[in-house]
C-alpha positions in Angstrom: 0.0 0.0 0.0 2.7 2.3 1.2 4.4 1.8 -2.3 1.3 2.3 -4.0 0.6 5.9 -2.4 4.4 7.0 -3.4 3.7 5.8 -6.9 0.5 8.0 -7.1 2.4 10.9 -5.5 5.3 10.6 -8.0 3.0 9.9 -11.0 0.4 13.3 -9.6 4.2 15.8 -9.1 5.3 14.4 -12.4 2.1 15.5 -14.5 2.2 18.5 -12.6 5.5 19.4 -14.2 4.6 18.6 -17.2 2.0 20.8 -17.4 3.0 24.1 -15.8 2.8 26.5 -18.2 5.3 29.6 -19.2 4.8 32.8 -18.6 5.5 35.7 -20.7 6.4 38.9 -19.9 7.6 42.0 -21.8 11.0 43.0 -19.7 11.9 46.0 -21.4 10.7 47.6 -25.2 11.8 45.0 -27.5 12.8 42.1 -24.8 10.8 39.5 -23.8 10.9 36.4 -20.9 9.5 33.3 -21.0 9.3 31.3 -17.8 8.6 28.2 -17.3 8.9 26.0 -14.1 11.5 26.8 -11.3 14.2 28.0 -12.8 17.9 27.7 -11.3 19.2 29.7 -8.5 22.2 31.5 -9.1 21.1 33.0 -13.3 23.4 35.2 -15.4 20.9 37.9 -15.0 21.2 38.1 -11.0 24.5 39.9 -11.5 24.2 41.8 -15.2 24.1 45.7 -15.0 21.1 47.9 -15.2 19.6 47.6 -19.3 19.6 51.1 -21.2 16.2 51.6 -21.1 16.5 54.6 -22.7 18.3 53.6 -25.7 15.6 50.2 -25.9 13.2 52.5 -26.6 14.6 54.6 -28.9 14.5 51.7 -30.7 12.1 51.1 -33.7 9.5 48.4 -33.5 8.9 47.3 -29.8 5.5 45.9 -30.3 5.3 42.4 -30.7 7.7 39.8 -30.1 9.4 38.3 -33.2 7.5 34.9 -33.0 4.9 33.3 -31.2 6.6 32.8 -27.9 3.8 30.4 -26.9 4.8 27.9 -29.6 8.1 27.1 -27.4 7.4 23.9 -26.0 9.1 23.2 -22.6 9.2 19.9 -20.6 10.9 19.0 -17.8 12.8 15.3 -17.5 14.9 13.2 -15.1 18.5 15.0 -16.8 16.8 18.6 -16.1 14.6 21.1 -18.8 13.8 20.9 -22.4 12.9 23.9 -24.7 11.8 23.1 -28.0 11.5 26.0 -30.6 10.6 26.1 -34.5 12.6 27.9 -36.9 12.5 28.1 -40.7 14.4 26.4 -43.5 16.4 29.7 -44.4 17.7 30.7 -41.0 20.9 30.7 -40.2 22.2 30.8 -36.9 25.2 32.9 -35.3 26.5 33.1 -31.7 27.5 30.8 -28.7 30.2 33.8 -27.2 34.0 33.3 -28.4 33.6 30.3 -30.8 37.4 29.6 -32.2 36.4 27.0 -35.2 33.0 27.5 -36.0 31.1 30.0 -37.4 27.3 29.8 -38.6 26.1 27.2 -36.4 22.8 25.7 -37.6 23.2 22.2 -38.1 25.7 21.5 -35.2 25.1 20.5 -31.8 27.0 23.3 -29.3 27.9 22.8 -25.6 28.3 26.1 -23.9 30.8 24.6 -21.1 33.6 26.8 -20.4 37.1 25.4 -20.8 40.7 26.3 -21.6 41.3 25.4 -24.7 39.1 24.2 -27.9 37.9 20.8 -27.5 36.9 19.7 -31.0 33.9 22.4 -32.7 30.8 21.0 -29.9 31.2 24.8 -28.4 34.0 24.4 -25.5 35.4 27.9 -25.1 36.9 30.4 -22.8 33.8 32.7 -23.5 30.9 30.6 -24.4 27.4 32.3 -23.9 23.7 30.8 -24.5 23.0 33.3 -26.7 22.3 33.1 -30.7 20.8 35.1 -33.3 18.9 34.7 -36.5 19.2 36.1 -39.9 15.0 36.1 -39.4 16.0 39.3 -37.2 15.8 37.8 -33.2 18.0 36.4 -30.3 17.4 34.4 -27.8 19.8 33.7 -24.8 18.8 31.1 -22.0 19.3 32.5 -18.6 21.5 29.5 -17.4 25.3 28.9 -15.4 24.6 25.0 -16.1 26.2 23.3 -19.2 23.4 24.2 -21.6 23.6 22.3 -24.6 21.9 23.4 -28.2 20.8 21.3 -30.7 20.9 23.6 -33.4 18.6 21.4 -36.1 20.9 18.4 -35.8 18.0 16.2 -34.6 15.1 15.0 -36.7 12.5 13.1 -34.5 11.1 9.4 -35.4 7.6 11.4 -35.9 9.2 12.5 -39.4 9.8 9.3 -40.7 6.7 7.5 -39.4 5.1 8.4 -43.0 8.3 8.3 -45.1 8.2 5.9 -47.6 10.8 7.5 -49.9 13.8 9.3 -49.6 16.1 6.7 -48.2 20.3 6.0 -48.8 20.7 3.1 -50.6 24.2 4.2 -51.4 27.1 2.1 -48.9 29.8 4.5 -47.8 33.1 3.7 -48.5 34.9 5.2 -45.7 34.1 6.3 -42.5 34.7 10.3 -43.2 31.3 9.8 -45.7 29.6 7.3 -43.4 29.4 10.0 -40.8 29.2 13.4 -43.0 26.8 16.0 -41.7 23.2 15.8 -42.3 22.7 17.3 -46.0 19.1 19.0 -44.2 18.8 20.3 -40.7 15.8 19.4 -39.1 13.4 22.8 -38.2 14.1 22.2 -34.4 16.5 24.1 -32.0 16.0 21.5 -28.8 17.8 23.7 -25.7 18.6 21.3 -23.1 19.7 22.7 -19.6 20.6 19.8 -17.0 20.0 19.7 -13.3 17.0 22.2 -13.4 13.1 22.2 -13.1 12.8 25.0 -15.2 14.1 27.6 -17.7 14.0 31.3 -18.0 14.1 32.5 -21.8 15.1 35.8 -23.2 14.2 36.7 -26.5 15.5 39.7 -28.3 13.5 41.4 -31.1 14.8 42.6 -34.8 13.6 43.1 -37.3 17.3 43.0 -38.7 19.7 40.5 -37.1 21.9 44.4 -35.9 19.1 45.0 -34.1 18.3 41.9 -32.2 22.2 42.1 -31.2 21.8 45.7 -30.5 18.6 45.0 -27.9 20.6 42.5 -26.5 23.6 44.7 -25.7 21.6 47.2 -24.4 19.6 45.2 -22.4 23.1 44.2 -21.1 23.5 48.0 -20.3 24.6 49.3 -23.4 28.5 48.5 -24.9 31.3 49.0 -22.6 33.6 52.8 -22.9 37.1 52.0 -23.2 39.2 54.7 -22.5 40.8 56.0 -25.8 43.9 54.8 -24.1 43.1 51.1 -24.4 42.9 51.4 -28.4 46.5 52.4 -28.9 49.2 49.6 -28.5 49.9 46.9 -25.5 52.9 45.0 -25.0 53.2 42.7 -22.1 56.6 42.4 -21.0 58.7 38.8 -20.2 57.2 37.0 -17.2 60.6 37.2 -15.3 61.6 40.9 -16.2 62.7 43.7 -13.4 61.8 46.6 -12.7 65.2 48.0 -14.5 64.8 45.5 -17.4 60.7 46.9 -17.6 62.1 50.1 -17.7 64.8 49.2 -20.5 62.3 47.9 -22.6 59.9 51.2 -21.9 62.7 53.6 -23.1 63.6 51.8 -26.3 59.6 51.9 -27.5 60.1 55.9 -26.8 63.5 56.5 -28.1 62.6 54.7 -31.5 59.5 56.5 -31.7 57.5 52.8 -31.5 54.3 53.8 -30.3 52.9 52.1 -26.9 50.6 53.3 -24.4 49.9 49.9 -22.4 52.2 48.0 -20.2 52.0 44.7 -19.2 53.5 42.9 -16.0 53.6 39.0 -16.5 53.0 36.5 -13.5 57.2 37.2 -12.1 56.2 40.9 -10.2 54.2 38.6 -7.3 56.2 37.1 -5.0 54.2 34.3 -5.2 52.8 33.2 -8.6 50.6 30.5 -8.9 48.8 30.9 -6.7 49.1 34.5 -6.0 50.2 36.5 -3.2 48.9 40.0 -4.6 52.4 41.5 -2.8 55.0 43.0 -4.9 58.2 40.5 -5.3 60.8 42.9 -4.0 63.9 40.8 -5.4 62.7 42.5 -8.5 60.5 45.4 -7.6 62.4 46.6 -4.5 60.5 50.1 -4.7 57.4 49.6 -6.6 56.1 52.8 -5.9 59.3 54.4 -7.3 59.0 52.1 -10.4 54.5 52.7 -11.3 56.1 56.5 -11.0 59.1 56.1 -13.6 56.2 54.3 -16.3 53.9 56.6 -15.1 56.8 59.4 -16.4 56.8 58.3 -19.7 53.1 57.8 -20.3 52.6 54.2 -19.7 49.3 52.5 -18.6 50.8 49.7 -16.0 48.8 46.3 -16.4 49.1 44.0 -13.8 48.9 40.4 -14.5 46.9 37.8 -12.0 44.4 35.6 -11.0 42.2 35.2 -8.2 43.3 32.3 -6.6 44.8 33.4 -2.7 48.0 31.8 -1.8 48.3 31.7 1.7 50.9 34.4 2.6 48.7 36.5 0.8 47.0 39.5 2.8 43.6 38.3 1.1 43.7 34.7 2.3 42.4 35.2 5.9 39.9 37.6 5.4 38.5 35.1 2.1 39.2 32.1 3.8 35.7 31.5 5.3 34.5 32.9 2.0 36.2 30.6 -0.6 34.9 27.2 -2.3 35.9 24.2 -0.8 38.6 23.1 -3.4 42.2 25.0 -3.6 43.7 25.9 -7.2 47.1 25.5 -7.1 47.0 25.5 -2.7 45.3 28.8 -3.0 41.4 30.3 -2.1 38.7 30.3 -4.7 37.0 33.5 -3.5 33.1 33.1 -3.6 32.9 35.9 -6.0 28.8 35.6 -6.0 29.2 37.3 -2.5 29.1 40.6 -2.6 31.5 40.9 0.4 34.0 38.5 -1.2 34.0 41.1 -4.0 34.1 43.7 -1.5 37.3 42.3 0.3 39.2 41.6 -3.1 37.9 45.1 -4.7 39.3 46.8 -1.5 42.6 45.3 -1.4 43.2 45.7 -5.1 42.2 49.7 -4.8 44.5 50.6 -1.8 47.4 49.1 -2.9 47.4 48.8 -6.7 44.6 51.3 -8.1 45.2 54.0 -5.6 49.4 54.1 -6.2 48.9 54.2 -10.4 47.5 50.9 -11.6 45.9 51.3 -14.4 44.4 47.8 -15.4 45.0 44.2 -14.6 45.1 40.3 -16.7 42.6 38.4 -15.0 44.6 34.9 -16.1 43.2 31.5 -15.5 39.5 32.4 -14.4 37.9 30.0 -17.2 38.6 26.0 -16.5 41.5 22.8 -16.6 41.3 21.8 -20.8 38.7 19.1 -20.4 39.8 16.7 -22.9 43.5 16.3 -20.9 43.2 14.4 -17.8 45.8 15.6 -15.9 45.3 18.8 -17.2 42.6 19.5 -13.7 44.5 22.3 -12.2 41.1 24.7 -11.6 38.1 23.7 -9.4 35.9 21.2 -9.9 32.5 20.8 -10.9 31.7 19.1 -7.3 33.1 22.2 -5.3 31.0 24.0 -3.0 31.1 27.6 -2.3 29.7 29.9 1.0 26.2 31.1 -1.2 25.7 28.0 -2.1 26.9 28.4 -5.9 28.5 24.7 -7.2 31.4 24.5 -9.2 29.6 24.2 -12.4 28.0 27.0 -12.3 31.0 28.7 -10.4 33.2 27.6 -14.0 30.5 29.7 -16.3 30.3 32.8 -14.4 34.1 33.2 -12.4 35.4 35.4 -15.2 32.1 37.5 -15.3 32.3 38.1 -11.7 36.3 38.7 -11.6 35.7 41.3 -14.1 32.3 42.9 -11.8 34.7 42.5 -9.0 37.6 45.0 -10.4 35.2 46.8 -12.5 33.1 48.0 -9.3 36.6 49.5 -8.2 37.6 51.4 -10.9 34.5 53.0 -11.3 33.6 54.5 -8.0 37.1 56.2 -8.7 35.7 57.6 -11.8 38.2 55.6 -13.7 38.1 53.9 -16.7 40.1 51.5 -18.0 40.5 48.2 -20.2 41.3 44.6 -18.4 42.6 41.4 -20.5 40.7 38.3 -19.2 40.2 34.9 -20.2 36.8 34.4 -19.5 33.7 35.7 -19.7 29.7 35.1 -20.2 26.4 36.3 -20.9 25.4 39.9 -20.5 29.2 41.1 -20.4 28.6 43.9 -23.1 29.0 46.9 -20.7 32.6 45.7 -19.5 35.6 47.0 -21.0 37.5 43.5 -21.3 39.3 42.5 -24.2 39.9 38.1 -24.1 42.5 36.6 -25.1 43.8 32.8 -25.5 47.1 30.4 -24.7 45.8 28.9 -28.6 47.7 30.6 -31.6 46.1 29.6 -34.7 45.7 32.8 -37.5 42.3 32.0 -38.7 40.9 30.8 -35.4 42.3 34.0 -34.0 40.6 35.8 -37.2 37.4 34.0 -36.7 37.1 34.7 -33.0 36.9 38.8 -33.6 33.5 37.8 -36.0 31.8 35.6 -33.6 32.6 38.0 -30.5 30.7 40.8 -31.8 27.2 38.0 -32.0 27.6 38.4 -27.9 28.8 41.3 -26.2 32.5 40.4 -26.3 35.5 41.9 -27.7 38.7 39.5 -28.5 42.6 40.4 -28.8 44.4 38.4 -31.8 47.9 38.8 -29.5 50.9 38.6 -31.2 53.9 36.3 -29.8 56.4 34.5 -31.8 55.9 33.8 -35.1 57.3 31.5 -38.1 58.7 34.3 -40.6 58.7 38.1 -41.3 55.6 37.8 -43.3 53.2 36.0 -40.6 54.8 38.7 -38.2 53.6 41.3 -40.7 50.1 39.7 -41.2 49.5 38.7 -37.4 49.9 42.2 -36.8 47.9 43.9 -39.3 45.3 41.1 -37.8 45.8 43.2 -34.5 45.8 46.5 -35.6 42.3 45.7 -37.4 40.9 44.5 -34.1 39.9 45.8 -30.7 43.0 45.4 -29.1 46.1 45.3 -30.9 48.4 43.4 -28.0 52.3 42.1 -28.2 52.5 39.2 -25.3 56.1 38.6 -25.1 55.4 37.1 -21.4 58.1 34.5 -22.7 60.0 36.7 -25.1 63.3 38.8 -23.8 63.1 41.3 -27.3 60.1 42.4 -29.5 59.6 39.7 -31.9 60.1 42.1 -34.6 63.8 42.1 -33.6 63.6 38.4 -33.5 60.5 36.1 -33.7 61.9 33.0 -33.4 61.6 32.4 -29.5 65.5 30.9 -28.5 67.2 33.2 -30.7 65.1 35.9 -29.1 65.9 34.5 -25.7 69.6 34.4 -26.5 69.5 38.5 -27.7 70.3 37.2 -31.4 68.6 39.5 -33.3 67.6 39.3 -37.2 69.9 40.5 -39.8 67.0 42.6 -41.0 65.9 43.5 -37.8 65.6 47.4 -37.9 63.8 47.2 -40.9 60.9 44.7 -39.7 60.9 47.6 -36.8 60.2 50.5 -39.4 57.2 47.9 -40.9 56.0 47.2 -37.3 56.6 51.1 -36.5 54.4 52.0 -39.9 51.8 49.9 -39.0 51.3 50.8 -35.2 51.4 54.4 -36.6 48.2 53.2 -38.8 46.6 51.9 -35.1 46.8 55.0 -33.7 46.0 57.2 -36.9 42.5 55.2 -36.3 42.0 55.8 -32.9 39.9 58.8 -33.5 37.7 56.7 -35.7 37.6 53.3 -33.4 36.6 55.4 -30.3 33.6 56.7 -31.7 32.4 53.1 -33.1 32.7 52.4 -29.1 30.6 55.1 -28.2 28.2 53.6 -30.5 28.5 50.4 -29.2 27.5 52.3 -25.6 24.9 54.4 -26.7 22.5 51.8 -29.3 24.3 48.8 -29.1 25.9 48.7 -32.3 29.1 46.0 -31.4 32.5 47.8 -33.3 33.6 44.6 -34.8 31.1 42.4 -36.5 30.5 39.8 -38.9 29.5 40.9 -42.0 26.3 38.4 -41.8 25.2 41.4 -39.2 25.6 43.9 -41.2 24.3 42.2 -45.0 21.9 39.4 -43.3 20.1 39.0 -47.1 23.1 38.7 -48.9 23.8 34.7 -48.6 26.8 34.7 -50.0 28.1 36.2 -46.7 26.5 34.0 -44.5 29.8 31.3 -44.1 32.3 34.6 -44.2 34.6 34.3 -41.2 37.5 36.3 -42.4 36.1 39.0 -43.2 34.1 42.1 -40.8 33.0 45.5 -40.2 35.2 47.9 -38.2 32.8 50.7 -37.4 30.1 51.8 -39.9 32.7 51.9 -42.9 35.9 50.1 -42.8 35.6 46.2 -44.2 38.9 44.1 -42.6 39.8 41.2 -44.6 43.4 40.0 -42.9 45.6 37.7 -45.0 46.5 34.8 -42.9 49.5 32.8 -42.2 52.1 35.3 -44.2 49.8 34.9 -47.5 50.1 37.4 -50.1 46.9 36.5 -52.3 43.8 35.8 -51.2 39.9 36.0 -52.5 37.6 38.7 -51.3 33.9 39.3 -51.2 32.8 42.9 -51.4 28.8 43.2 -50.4 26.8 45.8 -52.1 27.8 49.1 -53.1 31.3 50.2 -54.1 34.5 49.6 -52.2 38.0 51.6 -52.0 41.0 49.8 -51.2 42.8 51.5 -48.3 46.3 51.4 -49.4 45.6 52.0 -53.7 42.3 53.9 -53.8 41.3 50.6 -56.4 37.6 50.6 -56.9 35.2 47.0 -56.5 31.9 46.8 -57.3 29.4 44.8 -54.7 28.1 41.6 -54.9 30.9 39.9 -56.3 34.5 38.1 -54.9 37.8 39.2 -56.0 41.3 37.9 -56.4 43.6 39.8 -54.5 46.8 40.0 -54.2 48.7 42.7 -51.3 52.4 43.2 -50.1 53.2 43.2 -46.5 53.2 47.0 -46.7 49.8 47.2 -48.1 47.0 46.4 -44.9 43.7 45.0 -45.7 41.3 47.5 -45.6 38.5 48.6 -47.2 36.3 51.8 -47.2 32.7 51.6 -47.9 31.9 54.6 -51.0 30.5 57.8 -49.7 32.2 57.7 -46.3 34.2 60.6 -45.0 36.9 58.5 -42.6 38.8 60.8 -40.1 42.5 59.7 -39.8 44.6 61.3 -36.8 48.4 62.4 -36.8 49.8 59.7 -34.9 51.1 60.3 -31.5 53.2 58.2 -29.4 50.6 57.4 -26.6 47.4 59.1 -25.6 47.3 62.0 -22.8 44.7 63.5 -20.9 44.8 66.5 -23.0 46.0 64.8 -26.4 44.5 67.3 -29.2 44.1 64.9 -32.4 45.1 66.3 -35.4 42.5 65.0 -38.1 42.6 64.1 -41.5 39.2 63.6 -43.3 39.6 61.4 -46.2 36.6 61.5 -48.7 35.7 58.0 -50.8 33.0 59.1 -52.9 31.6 62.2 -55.0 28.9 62.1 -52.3 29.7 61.7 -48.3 27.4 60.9 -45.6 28.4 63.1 -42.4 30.2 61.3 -39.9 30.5 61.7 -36.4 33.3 61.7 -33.8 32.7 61.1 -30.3 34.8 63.8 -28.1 35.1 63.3 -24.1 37.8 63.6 -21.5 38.3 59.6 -22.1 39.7 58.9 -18.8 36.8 58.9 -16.5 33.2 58.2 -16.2 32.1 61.8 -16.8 30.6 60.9 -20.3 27.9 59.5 -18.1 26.6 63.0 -16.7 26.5 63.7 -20.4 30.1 65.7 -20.4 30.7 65.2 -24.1 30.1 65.8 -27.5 29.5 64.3 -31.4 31.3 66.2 -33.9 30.2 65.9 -37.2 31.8 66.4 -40.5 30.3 66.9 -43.5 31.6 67.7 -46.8 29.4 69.3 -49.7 31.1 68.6 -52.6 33.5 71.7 -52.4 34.6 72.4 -48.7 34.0 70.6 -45.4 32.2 71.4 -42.3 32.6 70.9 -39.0 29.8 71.1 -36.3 29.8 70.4 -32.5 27.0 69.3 -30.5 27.5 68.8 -26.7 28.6 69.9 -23.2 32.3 69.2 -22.8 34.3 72.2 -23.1 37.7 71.0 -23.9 38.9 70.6 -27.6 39.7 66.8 -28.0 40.3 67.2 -31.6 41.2 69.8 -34.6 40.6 68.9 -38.0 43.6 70.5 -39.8 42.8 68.9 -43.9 40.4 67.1 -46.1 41.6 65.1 -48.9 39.8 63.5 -52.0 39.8 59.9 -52.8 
């Protein structure tokens, strides 16, 4: 009897949850939630920033959402919850975060776990997000920390073939590559499957374009993150093991050879304890480090410090985080419970007395993401078992760490009215508003070309770093790759020289330099020159990222969403509203190029191609690959060393086009948060066929910029 009533109670709860319906509710103009069941503690939205209302509803449309959200179906089962929604034959689908080695994902089964290093194409990444959108003009993102997995039309159910009686493969495969080829049809289902839970919370983001859906969801996210104009210049991270006199060496010869370089980086040797880390300077090699942040500091330098956020136990932070740390140690150091808000307190504080408040400008949050999971003895992070103070597990601990490391510093710098730009190799959903470049141990040119397109799908910006390299022409091309992205980063964290004085890493080690060293320098030179020339023109695309939403480096799928032919194009994105980058990889010299509609100029010949059509190209390493879209007017600065807080660009505005479209340039202080009391201004420039006009619009007072020329293309 008494096994009877428990069956009768499991069978009543189990019907119950399979019939609780969602709810929908409109969240904000153009975003909507579906909820259905209980879902998880512990969501990706408990810890995003405010949305940008304002900007939302600025927005056209707003009405309706872009499908029936009542068609998703939702069950829950023993693994956890099940969404099932419908999409069309002609979508295609974009997204996942920082995806290395795939790119439009309909048709492929993605796991958004985080990890170390690629594992295969199922979705393993430092960055991955639950988030995707549609060239039918929507997003959706699943509110989840769990290891989500999408089933992106790679499952046809049995109901399909109940009445097939045709259609079949009667063909034997003769090797097992065919055997197991993709599907040559996806089925119409995206099946979102979200273990552990009794329920799911669904965000979906409205178009009509596919821009638009990403722009709602970056400003539901609270709008694009501000870098300081600073952070677009040049970064080189110095060897791991430097001093403060060989830092300094390396500092002087950037500014006696006129090398521009704003950024510098301290690798892992500055703590005296590493790995973990004891947050105290090493004073074998930092004896004064006051005296030293002050010498950078002299010469314009930005000082990055390199961590993580694991507490070695000499460390000032380990007994105040000790009863506030997950129950697993990372290399015998604390795992701060970073979803406490006074574990971020505690680490925030620290870091702004004696770091931020001495000259600090930034730091590497290192190792925040998870041990490679396909290596075995690769298990130097947390695991998924671990158990932290709020009750957070180590699964969902792994998604959000390097979301919360960031929220942790962030929080810092900008109750100091500081800005600045942190490297860091993880991060998740919602991260739009925080001005973090990632960056990855992997080196591979196209992967590292691929990742700048897929970042913009989700909120995220990505550094192509340059390290050693095989030859003078794949230093050239990795570096144009950098210049042509949103941070343009040397890591030498293992290099004694530049590796433009010698890329191959012993030589370099040993001081042998190239035989045509100096002249690989006046190349690297010309081209960080370009970098900075652009700045002018990069920092307003980020203030457009802020204020609607509008990512500065996208695919160019967002952009031309009709336009199939761009719709597997990797290797190729917008910079801005009118700059096309198509990098040649791996030291090539030719490669084929798709131009979408309209008229392009080539950047370094003024060549004309028409839209619509792919071209043969072939480019020198002195040439850069760059293209402006006809009838833009593209402001080029005099370049300048390093930026100041009262650097006055010089502008250049270089017409492509008998007719120009105004553009407009975004002019703050670019240091602090003031733009945020509505301290700046948009400049625009317009050009009527015979003279050019400048016009400012704002309440900042101070002349950020002087346009000095305007020169026909």
């Amino acid at each position: 009897m008494k096994s009877y009533l428990l069956l009768i109670v499991a069978f009543c709860l189990s019907l119950s949850l399979s019939l609780t319906a969602q709810t929908i509710e409109k969240v904000a103009p153009g975003v909507w939630k579906v909820t259905y069941g209980t879902p998880e503690k512990f969501k990706p939205s408990d810890f995003k920033e405010d949305p940008a209302l304002d900007a939302l509803a600025k927005m056209s449309g707003n009405e309706k959402p872009p499908f029936d959200l009542s068609t998703i179906k939702f069950k829950t089962t023993s693994r956890g919850c099940v969404a099932e929604l419908t999409m069309e034959d002609s979508e295609k689908l974009y997204g996942f975060g920082l995806q290395n080695n795939t790119f439009q994902q309909r048709g492929l089964r993605k796991e958004i776990r985080v990890n170390s290093w690629s594992t295969g194409n199922v979705g393993f990444s430092h960055a991955p997000v639950p988030f995707y959108v549609s060239t039918k003009g929507y997003g959706v993102l699943v509110n989840t920390s769990r290891y989500a997995t999408f089933y992106c039309g790679t499952m046809h159910k049995a109901s399909e073939s109940i009445n097939l009686k045709e259609g079949g493969n009667s063909n034997v495969a003769s090797s097992t590559l065919d055997l197991y080829k993709p599907l040559e049809k996806s089925s119409d289902n995206m099946i979102i499957e979200v273990p552990s839970e009794k329920g799911m919370e669904i965000f979906v983001f409205e178009g009509p374009t596919t821009k638009e859906a990403i722009q709602r969801y970056n400003l539901y996210s609270g709008g694009g993150c501000m870098v300081p104009a600073w952070g677009l210049g040049v970064k080189y991270r110095g060897k791991g093991d430097y001093n403060d006199a060989k830092a300094v060496k390396l500092a002087k010869y950037f500014r006696e050879n006129k090398i521009p370089c704003d950024m510098y980086g301290l690798e892992p040797g500055w703590h005296s304890v590493a790995y973990s880390c004891s947050f105290v300077w090493k004073p074998s090699l930092f004896p004064n480090p006051d005296q030293f942040i002050d010498r950078m500091d002299s010469m314009g330098y930005k000082l990055n410090l390199w961590e993580h956020a694991y507490v070695f136990p000499t460390s000032p932070l380990f007994d105040p985080l000790k009863d506030k740390s997950g129950n697993f140690a990372v290399w015998k150091g604390l795992v701060p419970d970073f979803v406490d808000p006074k574990a971020r307190e505690i680490f925030g504080d620290y870091h702004e007395k004696t770091f931020i408040n001495k000259g600090i400008t930034a730091f590497k949050l290192d190792e925040c993401d998870a041990a490679d999971y396909k290596d075995a003895a690769a298990q130097w992070s947390f695991p998924e078992l671990s158990q932290f103070p709020s009750g957070i597990d180590g699964e969902q601990m792994h998604q959000l760490f390097g979301v919360l490391y960031q929220k942790t510093l962030l929080n810092v710098f900008n109750r100091n009215n500081k800005r600045t730009l942190l490297d860091v190799r993880s991060s998740q959903a919602f991260a739009a508003p925080y001005p973090a470049s990632l960056y990855s141990d992997m080196y591979d040119h196209h992967e590292f070309v691929r990742m700048i397109s897929n970042a913009g799908f989700s909120g995220l910006l990505w550094s192509p770093e340059i390290r050693e390299t095989k030859s003078d022409a794949d230093l050239i091309r990795r570096t144009q790759s950098g210049v042509l992205s949103a941070q343009l980063l040397f890591n030498s964290w293992y290099l004694s020289n530049p590796p433009w004085l010698q890329y191959d890493y012993e030589k370099n080690n040993r001081d042998e330099f190239l035989p045509n060293a100096k002249e690989l320098e006046s190349q690297i030179r010309n081209l960080l020159e370009l970098r900075m020339s652009l700045i002018p023109y990069l920092y307003s695309a980020f203030a457009t990222y802020h204020f609607k939403g509008i990512p500065p480096f996208r695919a160019l799928v967002v952009d031309y969403p009709q336009d199939s032919a761009v719709y597997k194009i990797d290797d190729q994105y917008m910079m801005g509203e009118n700059l096309m980058a198509a990098p040649f990889l791996d030291g090539a010299s030719k490669r084929s190029i798709y131009f979408p509609s309209g008229v392009w100029y080539d950047f370094n010949t003024n060549q004309k191609y028409e839209g619509g059509k792919a071209y043969n190209i072939e480019m020198s390493l002195d040439q850069i690959p760059l293209f402006v879209k006809e009838g833009t007017i593209l402001p080029m600065a005099k370049p300048v060393q390093y930026v100041t807080p009262t650097t006055v660009f010089e502008i250049t505005c270089h017409l492509y086009g008998k007719t120009c479209k105004p553009t407009l340039l975004f002019e703050d202080n670019s240091y602090t948060l003031d733009y945020q009391k509505n301290q700046f201004n948009w400049i625009s420039l317009e050009w009527n066929g015979e003279n050019g006009k400048v016009t400012k619009t704002g309440k900042y007072k101070v002349n950020g910029y002087k346009v000095t020329a305007w020169i026909k293309h």
